[in-house]
DSSP file (Angstrom, degrees, kcal/mol; ACC not computed):
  #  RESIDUE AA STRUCTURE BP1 BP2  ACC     N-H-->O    O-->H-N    N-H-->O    O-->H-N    TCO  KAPPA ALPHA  PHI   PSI    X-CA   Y-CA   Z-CA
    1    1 A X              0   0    0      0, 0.0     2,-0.3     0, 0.0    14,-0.2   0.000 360.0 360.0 360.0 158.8   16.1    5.1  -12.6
    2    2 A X  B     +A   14   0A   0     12,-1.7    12,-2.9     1,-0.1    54,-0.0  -0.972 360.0  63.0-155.3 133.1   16.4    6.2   -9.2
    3    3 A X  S  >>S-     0   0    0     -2,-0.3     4,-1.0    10,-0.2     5,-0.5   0.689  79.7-109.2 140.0  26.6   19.0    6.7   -6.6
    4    4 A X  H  >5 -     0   0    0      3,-0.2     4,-1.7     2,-0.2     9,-0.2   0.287  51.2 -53.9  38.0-165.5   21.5    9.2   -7.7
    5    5 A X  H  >5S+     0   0    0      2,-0.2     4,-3.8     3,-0.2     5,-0.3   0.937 133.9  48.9 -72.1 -57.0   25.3    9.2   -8.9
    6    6 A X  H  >5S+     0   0    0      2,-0.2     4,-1.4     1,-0.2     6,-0.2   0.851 112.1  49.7 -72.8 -29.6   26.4    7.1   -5.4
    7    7 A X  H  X>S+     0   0    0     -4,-1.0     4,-2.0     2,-0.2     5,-1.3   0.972 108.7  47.7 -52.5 -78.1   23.8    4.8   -5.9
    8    8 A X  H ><<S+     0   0    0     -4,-1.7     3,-0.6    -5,-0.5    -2,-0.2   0.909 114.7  54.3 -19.8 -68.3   24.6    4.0   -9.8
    9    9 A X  H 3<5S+     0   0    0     -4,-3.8    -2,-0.2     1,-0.2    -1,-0.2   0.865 109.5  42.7 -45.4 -48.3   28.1    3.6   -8.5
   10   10 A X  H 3<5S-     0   0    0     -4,-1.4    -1,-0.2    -3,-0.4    -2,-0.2   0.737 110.8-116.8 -72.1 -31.4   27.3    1.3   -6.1
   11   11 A X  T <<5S+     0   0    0     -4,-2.0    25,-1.3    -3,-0.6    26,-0.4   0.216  84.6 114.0 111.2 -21.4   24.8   -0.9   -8.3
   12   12 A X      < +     0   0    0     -5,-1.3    -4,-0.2    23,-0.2    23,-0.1   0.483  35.6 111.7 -51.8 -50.8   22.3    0.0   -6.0
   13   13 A X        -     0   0    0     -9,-0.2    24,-0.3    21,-0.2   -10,-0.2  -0.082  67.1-104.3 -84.6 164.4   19.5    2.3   -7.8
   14   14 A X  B     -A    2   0A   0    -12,-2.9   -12,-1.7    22,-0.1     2,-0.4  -0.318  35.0-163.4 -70.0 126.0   16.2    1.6   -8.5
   15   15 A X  E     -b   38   0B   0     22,-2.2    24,-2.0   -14,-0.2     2,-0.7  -0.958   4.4-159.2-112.6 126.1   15.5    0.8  -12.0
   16   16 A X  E     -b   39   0B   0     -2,-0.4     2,-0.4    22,-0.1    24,-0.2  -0.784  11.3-179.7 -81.6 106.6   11.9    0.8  -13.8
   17   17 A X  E     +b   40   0B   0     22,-2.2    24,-1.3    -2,-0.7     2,-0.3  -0.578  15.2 165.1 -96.4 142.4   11.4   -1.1  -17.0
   18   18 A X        +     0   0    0     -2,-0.4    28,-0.9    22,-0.1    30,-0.5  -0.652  33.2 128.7-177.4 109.9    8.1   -1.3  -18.9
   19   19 A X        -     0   0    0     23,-1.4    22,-0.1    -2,-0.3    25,-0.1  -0.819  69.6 -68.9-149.4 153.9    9.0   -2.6  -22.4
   20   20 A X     >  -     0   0    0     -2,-0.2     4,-2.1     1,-0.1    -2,-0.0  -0.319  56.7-112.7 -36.9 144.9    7.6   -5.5  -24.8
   21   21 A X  H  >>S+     0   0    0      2,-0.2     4,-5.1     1,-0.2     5,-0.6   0.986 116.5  59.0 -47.2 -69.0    8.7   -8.9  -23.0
   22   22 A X  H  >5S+     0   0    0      1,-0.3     4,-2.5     2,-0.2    -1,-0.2   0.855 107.6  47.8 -45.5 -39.8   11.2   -9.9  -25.8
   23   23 A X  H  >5S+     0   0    0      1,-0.2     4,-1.7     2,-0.2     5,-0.3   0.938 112.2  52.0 -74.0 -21.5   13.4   -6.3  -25.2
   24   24 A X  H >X5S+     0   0    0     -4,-2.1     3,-4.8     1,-0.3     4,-2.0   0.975 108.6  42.1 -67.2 -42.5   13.4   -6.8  -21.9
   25   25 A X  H 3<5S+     0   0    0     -4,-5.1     3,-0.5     1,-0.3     4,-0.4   0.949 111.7  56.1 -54.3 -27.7   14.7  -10.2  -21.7
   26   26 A X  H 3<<S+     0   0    0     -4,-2.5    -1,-0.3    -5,-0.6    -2,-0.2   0.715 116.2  45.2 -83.6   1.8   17.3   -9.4  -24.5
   27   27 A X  H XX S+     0   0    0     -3,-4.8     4,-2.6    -4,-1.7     3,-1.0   0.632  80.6 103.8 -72.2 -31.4   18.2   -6.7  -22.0
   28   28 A X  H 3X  +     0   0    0     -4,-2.0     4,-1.6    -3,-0.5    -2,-0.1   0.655  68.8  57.5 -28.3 -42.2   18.2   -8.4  -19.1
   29   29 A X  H 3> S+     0   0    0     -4,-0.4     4,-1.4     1,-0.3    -1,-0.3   0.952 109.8  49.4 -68.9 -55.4   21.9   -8.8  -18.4
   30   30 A X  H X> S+     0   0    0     -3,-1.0     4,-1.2     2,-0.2     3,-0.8   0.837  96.5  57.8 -40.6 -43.0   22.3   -5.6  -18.4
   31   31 A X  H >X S+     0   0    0     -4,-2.6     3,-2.4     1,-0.3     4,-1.0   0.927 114.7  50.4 -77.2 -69.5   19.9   -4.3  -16.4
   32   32 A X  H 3< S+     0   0    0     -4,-1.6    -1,-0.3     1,-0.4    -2,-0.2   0.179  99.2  53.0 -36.4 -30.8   21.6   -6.5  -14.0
   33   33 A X  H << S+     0   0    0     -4,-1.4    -1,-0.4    -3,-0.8    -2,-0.2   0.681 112.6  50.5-109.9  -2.2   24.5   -6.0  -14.1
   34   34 A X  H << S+     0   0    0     -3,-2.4     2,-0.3    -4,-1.2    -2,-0.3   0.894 120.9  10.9 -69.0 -36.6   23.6   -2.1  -13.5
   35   35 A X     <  -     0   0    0     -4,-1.0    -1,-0.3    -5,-0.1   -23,-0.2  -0.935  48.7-150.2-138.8 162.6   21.5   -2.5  -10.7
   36   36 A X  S    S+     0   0    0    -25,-1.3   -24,-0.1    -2,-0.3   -22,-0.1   0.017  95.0  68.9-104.9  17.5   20.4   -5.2   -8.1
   37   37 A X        +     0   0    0    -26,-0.4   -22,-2.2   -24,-0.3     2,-0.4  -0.434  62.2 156.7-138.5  69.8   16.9   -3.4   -7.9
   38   38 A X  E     -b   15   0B   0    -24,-0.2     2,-0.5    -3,-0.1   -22,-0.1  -0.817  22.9-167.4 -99.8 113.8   15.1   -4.0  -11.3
   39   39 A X  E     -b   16   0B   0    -24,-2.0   -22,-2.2    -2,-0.4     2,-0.2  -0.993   5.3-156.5-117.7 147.4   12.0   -3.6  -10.8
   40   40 A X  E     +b   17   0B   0     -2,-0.5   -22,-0.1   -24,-0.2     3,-0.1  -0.544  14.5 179.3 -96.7 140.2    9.9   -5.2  -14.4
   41   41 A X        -     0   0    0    -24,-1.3     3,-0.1     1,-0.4   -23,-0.1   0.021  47.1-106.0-169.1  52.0    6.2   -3.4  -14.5
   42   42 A X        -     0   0    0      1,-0.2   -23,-1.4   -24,-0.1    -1,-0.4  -0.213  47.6 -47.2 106.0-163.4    5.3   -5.0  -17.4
   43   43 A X  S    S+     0   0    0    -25,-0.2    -1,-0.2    -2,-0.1     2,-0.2   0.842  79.3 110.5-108.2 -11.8    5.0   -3.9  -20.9
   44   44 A X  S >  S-     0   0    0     -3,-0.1     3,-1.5   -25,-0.1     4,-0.1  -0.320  72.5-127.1 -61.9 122.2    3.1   -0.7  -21.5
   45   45 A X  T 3  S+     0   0    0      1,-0.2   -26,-0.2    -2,-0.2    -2,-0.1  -0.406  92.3  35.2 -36.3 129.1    6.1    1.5  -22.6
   46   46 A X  T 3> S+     0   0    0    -28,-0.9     4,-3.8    -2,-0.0     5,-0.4  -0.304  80.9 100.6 126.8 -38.0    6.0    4.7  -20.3
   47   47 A X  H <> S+     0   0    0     -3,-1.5     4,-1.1     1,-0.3    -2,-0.1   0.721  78.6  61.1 -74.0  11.6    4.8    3.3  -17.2
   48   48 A X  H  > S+     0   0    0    -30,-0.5     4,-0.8     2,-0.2    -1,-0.3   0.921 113.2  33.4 -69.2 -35.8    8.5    3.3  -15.9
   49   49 A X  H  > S+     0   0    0      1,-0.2     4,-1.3     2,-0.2    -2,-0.2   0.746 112.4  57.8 -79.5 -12.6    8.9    6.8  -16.1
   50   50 A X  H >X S+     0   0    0     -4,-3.8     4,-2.3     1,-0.2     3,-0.8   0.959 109.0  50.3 -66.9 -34.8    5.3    7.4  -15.2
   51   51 A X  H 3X S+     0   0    0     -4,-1.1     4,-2.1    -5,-0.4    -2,-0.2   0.764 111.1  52.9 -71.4 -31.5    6.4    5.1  -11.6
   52   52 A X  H 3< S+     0   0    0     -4,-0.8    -1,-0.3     1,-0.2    -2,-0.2   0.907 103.3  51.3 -73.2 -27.8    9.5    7.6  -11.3
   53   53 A X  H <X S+     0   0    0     -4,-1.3     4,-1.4    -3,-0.8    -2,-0.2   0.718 117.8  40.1-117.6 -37.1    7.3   10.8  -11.5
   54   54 A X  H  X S+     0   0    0     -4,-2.3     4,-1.4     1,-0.2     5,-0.3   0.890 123.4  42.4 -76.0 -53.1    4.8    9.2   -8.4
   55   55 A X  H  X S+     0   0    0     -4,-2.1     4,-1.1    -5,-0.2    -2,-0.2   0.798 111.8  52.9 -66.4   1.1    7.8    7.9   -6.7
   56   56 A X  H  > S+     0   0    0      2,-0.2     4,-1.8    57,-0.1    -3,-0.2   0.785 112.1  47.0 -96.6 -30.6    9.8   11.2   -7.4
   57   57 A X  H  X S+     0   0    0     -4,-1.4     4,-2.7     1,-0.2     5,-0.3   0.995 106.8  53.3 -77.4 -42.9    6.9   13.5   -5.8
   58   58 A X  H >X S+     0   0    0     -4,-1.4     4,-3.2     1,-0.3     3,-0.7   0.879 108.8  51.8 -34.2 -66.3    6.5   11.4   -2.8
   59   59 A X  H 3X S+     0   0    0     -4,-1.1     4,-2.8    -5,-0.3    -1,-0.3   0.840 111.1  46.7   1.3 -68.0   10.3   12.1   -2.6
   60   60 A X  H 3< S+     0   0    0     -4,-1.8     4,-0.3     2,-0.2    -2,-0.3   0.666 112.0  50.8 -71.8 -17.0    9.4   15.8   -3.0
   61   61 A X  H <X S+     0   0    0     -4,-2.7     4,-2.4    -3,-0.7    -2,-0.2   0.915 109.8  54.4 -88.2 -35.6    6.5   15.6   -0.2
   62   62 A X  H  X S+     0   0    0     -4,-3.2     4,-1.1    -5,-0.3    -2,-0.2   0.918 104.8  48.7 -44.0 -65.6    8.8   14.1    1.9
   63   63 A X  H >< S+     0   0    0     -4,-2.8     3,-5.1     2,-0.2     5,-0.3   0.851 115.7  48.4 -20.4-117.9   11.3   16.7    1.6
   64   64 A X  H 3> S+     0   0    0      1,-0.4     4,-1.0    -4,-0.3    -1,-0.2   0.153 106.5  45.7  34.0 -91.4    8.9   19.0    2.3
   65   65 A X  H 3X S+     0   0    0     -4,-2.4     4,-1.1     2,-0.2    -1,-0.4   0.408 109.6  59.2 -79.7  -2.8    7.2   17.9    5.0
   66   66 A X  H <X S+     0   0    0     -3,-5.1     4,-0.9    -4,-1.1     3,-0.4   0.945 107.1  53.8 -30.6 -78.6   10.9   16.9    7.1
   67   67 A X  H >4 S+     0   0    0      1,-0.3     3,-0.7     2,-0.2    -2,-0.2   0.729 106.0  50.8 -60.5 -21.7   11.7   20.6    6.6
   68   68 A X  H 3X S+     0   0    0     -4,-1.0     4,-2.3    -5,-0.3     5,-0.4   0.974 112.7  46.0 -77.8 -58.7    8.5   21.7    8.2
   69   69 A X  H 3X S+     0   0    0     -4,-1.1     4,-0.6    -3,-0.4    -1,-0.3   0.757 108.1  45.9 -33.3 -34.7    8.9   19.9   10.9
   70   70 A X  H X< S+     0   0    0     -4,-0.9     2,-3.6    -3,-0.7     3,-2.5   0.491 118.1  53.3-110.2-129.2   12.4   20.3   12.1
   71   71 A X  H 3> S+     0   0    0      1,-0.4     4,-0.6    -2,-0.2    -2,-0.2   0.200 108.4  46.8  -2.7 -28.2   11.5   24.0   11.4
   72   72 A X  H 3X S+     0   0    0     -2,-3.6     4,-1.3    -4,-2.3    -1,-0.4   0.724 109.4  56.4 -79.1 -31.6    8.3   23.8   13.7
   73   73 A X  H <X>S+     0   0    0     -3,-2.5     5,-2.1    -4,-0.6     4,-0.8   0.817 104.1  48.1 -86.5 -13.1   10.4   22.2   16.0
   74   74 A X  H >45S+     0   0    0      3,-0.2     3,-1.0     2,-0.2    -1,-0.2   0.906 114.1  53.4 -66.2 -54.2   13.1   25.2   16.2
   75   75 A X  H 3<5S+     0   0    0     -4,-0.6    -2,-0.2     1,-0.3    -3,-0.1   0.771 107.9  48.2 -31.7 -57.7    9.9   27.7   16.6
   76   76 A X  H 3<5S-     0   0    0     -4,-1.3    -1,-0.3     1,-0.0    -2,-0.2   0.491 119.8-109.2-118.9 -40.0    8.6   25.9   19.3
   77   77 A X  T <<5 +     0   0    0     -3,-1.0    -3,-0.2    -4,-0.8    -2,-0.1   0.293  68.4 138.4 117.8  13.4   11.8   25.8   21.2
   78   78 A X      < -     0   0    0     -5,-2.1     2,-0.6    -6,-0.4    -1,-0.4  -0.525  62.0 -96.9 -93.5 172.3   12.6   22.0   20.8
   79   79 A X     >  -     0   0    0      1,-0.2     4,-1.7    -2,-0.1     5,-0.2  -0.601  24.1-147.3 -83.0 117.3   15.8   20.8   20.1
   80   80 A X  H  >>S+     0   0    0     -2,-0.6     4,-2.8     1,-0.2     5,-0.7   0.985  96.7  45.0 -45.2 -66.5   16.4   20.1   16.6
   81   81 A X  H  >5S+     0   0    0      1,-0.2     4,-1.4     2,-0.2    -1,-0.2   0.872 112.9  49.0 -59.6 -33.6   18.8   17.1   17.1
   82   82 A X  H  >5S+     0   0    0      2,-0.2     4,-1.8     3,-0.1    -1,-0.2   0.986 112.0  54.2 -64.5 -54.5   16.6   15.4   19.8
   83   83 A X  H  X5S+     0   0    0     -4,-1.7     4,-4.9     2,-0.3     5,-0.4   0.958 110.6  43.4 -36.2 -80.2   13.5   16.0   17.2
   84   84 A X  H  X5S+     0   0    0     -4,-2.8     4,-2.8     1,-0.3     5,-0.4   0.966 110.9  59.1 -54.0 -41.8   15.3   14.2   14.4
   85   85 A X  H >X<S+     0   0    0     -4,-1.4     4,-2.3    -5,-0.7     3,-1.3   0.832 110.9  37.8 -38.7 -70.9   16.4   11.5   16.9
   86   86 A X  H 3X S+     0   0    0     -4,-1.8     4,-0.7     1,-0.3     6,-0.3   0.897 119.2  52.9 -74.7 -25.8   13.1   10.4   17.9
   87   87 A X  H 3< S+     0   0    0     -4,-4.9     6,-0.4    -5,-0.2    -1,-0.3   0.931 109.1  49.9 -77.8  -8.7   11.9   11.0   14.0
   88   88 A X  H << S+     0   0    0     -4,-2.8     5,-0.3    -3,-1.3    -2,-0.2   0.977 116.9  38.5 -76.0 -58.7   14.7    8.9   12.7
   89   89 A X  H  < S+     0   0    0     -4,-2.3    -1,-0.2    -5,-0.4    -2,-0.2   0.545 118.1  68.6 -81.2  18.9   13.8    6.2   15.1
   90   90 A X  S >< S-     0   0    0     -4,-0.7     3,-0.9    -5,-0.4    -3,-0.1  -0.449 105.1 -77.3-109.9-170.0    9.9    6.8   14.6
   91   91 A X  T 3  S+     0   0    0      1,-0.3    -4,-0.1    -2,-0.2    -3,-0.1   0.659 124.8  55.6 -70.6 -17.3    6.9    6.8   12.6
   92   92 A X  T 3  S+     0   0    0     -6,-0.3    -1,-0.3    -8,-0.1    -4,-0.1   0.289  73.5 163.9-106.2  22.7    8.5   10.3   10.8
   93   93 A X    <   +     0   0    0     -3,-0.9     2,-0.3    -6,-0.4    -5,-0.2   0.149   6.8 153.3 -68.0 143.7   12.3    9.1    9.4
   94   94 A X        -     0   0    0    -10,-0.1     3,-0.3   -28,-0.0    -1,-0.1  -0.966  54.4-130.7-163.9 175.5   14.1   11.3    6.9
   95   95 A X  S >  S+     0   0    0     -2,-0.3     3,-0.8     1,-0.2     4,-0.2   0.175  80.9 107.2-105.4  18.9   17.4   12.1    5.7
   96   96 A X  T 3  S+     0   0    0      1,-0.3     3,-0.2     2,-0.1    -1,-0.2   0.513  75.5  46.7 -86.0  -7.7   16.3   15.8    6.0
   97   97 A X  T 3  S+     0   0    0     -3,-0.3    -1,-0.3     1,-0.1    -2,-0.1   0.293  77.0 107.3-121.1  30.1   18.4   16.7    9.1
   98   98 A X  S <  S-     0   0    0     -3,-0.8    -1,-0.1     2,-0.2    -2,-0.1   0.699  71.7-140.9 -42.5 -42.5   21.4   15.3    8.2
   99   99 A X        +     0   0    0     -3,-0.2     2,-0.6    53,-0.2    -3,-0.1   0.273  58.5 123.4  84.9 -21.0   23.2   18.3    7.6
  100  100 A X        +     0   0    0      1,-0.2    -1,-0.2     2,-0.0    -2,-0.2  -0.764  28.4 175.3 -85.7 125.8   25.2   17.2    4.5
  101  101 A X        +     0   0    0     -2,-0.6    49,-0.5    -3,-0.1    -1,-0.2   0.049  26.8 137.4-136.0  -7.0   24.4   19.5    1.9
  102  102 A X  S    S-     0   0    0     47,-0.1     2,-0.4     1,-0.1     3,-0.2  -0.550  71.5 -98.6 -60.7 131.6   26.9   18.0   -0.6
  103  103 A X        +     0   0    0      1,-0.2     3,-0.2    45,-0.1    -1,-0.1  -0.450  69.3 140.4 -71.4  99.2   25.0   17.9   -4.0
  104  104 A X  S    S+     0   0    0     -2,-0.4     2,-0.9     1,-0.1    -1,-0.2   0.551  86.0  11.9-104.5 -63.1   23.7   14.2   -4.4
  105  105 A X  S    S-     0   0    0     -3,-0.2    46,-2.4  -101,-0.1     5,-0.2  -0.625  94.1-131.0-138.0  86.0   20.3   15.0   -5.9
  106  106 A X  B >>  -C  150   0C   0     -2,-0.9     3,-1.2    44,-0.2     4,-0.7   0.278  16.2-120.7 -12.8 143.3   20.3   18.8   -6.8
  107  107 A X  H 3> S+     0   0    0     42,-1.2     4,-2.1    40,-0.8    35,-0.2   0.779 119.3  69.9 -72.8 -11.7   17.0   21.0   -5.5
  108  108 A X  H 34 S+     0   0    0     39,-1.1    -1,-0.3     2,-0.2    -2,-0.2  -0.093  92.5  57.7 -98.8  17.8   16.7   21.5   -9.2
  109  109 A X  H X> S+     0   0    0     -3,-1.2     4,-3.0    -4,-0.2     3,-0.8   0.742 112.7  35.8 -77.2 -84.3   15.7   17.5   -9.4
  110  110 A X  H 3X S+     0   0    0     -4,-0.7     4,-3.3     1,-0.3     5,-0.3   0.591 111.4  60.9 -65.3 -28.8   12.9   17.7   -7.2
  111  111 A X  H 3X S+     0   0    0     -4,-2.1     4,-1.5    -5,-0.2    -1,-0.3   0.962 117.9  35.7 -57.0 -42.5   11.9   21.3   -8.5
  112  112 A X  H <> S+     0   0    0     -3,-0.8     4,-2.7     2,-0.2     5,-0.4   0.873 116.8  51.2 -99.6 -48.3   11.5   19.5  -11.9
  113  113 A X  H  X S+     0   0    0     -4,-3.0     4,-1.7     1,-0.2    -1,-0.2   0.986 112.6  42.9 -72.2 -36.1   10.3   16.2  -10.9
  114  114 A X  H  X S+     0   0    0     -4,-3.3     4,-0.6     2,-0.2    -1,-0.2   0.826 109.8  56.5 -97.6   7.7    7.6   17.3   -8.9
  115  115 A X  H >X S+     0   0    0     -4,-1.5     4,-3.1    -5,-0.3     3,-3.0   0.987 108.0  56.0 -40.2 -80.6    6.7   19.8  -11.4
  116  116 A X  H 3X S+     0   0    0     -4,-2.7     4,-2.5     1,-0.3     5,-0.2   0.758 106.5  42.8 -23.7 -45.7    6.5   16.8  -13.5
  117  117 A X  H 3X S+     0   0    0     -4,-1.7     4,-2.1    -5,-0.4    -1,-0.3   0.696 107.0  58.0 -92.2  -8.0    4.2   14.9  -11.8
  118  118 A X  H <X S+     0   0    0     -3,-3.0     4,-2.4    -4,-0.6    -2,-0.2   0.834 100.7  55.0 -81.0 -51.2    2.1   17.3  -11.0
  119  119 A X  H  X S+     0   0    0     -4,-3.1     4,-1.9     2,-0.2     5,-0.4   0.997 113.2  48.6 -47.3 -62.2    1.6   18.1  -14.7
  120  120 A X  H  < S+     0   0    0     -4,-2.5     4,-0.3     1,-0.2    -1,-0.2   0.948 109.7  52.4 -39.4 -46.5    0.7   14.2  -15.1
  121  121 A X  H ><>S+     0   0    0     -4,-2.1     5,-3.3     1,-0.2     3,-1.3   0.939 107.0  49.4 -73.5 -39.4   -1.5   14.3  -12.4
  122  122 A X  H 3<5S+     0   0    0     -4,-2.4     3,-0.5     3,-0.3    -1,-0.2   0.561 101.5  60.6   3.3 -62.9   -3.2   16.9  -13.6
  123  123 A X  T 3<5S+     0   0    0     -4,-1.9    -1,-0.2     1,-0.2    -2,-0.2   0.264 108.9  52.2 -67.4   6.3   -3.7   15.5  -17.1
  124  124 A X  T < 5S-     0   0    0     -3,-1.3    -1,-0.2    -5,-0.4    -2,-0.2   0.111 118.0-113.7-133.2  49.2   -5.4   13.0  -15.3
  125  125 A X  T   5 +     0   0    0     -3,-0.5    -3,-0.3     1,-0.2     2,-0.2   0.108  68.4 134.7  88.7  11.1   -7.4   14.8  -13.7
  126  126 A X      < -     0   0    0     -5,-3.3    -2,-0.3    -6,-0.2    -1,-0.2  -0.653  28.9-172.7-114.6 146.4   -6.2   14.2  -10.3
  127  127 A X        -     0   0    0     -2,-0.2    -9,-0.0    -3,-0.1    -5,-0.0  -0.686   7.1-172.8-139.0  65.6   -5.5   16.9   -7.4
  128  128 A X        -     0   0    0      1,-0.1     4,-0.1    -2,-0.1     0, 0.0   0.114  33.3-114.4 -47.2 176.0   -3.8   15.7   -4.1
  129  129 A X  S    S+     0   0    0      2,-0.1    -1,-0.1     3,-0.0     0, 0.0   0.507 105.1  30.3 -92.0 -13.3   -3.4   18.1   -1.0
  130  130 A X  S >> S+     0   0    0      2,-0.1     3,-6.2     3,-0.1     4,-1.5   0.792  92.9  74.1-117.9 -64.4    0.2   18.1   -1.2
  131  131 A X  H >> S+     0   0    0      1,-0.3     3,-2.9     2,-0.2     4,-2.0   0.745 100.6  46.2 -29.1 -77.0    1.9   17.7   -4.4
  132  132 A X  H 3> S+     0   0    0      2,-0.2     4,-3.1     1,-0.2    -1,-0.3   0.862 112.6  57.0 -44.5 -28.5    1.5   21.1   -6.0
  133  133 A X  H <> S+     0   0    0     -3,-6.2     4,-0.9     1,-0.2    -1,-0.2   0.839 108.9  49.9 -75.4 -12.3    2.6   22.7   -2.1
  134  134 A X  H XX S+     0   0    0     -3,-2.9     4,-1.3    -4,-1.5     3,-0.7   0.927 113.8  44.1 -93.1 -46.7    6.0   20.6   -2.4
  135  135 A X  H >X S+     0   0    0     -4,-2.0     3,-1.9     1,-0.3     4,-0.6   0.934 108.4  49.4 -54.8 -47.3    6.6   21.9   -5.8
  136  136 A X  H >X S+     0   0    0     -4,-3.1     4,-1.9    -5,-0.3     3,-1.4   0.892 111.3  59.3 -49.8 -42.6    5.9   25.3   -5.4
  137  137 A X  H <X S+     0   0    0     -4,-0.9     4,-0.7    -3,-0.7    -1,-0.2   0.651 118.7  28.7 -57.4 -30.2    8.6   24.7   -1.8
  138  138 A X  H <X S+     0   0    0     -3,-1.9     4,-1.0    -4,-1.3    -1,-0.4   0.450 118.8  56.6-113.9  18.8   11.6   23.6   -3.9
  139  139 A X  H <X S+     0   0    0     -3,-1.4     4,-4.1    -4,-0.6    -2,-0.3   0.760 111.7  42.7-128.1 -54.7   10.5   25.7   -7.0
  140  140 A X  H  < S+     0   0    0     -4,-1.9     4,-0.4     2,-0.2    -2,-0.2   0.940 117.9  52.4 -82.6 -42.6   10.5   29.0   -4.5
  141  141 A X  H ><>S+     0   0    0     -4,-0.7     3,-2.3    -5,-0.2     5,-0.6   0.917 104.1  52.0 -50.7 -82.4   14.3   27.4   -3.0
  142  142 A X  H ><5S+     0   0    0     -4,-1.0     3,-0.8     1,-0.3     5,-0.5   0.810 107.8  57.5 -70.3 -32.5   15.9   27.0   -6.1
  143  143 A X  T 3<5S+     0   0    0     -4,-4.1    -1,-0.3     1,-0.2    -2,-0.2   0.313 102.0  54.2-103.8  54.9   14.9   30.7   -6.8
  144  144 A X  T < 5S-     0   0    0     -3,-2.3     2,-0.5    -4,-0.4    -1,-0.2  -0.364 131.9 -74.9-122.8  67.6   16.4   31.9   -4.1
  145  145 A X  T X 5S+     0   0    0     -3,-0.8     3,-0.5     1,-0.1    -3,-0.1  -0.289 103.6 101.1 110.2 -45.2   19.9   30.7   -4.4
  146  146 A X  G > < +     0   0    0     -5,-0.6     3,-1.4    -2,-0.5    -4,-0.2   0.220  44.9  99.0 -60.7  -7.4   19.4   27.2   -3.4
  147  147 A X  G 3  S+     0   0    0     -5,-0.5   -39,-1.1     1,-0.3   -40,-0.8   0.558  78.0  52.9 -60.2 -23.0   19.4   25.0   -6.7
  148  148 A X  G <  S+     0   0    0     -3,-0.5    -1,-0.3   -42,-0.2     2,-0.2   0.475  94.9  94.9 -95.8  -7.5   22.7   23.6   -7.0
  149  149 A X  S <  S-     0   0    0     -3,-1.4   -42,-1.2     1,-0.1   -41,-0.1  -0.530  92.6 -93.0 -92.4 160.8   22.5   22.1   -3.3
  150  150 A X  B >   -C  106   0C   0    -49,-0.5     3,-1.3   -44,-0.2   -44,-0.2  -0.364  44.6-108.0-112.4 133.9   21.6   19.0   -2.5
  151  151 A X  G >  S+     0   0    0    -46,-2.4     2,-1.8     1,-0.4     3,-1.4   0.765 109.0  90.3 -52.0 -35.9   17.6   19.1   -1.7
  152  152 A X  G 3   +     0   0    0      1,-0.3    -1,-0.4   -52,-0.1     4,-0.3   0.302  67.3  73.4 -23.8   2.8   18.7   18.6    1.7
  153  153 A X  G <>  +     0   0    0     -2,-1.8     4,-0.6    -3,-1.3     3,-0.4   0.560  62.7  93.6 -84.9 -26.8   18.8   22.3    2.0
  154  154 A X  T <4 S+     0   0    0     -3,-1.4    -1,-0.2     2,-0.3    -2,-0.1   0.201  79.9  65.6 -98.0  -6.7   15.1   22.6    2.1
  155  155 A X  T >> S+     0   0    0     -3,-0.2     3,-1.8     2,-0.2     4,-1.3   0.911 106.6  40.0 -87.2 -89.6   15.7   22.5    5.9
  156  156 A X  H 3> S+     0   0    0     -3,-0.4     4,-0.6    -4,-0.3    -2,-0.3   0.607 110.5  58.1 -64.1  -5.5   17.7   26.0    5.7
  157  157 A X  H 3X S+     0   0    0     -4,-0.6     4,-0.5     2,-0.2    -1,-0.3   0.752 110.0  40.7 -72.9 -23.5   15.5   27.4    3.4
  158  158 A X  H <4>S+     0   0    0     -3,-1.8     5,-0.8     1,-0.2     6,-0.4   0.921 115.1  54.0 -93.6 -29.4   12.6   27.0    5.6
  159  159 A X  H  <5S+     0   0    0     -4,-1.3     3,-0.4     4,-0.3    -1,-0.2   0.393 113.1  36.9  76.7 -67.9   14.6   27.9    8.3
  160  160 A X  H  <5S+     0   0    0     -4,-0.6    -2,-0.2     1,-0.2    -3,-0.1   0.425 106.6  68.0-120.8  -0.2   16.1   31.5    6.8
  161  161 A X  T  <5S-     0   0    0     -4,-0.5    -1,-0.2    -5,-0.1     4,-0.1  -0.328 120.1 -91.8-130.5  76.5   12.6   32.7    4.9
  162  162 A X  T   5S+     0   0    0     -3,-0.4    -3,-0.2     1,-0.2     3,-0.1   0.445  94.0 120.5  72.8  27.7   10.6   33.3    7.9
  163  163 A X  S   <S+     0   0    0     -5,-0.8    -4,-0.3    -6,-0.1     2,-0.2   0.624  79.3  37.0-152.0 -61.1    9.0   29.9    8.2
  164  164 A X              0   0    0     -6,-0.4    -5,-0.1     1,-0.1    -2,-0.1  -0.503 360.0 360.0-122.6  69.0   10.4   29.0   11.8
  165  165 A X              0   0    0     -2,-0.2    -1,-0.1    -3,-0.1   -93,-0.1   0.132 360.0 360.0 -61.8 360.0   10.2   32.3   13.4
């Protein structure tokens, strides 16, 4: 699953299934009547959580690369809020300049998940440009202080360790 606590509340978050046909269907009702975003992908067992652990780094790369931005754009001398304006209505949207730091999806999530996926990708042999740079980024956040805030934070961490100077 994906989508936090408010999501779940709502009905909202993303669920993966990959089971034999017969559990799903004798699940079905369920899964339904937790969420309205079931997505079936099929039956090898695993490959939901393997689909959380690529959508969870992407997640984490996202992060990431938001805070570097809106933290190049302080350097630089642009306006933070104008920045996010045009990235929210552009090619670059994220929820990384929000400002609401209330704990929805811990930094200690995204430390772990794209840890996680990195390990997978890894055992299969595979080495992106990014993934390992985002873990290390919420990995180095959560030890310094930051873990129990809501990965939005990733902002001010880049932000207060020397990073948009």
């Amino acid at each position: 699953m994906s989508g936090g606590p408010v999501r779940a509340r709502d009905g909202s978050m993303s669920l993966m299934v990959a089971c034999p046909n017969p559990v799903f269907d004798a699940h079905a009702r369920a899964l339904a009547a937790l969420s309205n975003q079931v997505f079936r992908l099929g039956e090898r067992v695993g490959d939901g959580a393997r689909t959380k652990l690529v959508n969870n780094l992407l997640a984490g790369i996202n992060l990431v690369g938001a805070a570097e931005v809106l933290a190049l754009a302080q350097a630089i001398g642009l306006d933070q809020g104008q920045t996010l304006d045009v990235i929210e209505r552009s090619s670059g949207q994220s929820w990384i300049g929000s400002g609401d730091l209330a704990p929805r999806a811990h930094m200690t999530l995204l430390a772990k998940d794209t840890r996680l996926a990195n390990e997978a990708a890894s055992a299969a042999g595979f080495q992106g440009p990014l993934g390992e740079r985002a873990a290390a980024v919420f990995r180095m956040a959560c030890e310094h202080g930051l873990a129990e805030l809501d990965d939005g934070a990733l902002l001010a961490f880049l932000q207060q360790h020397g990073y948009a100077r």
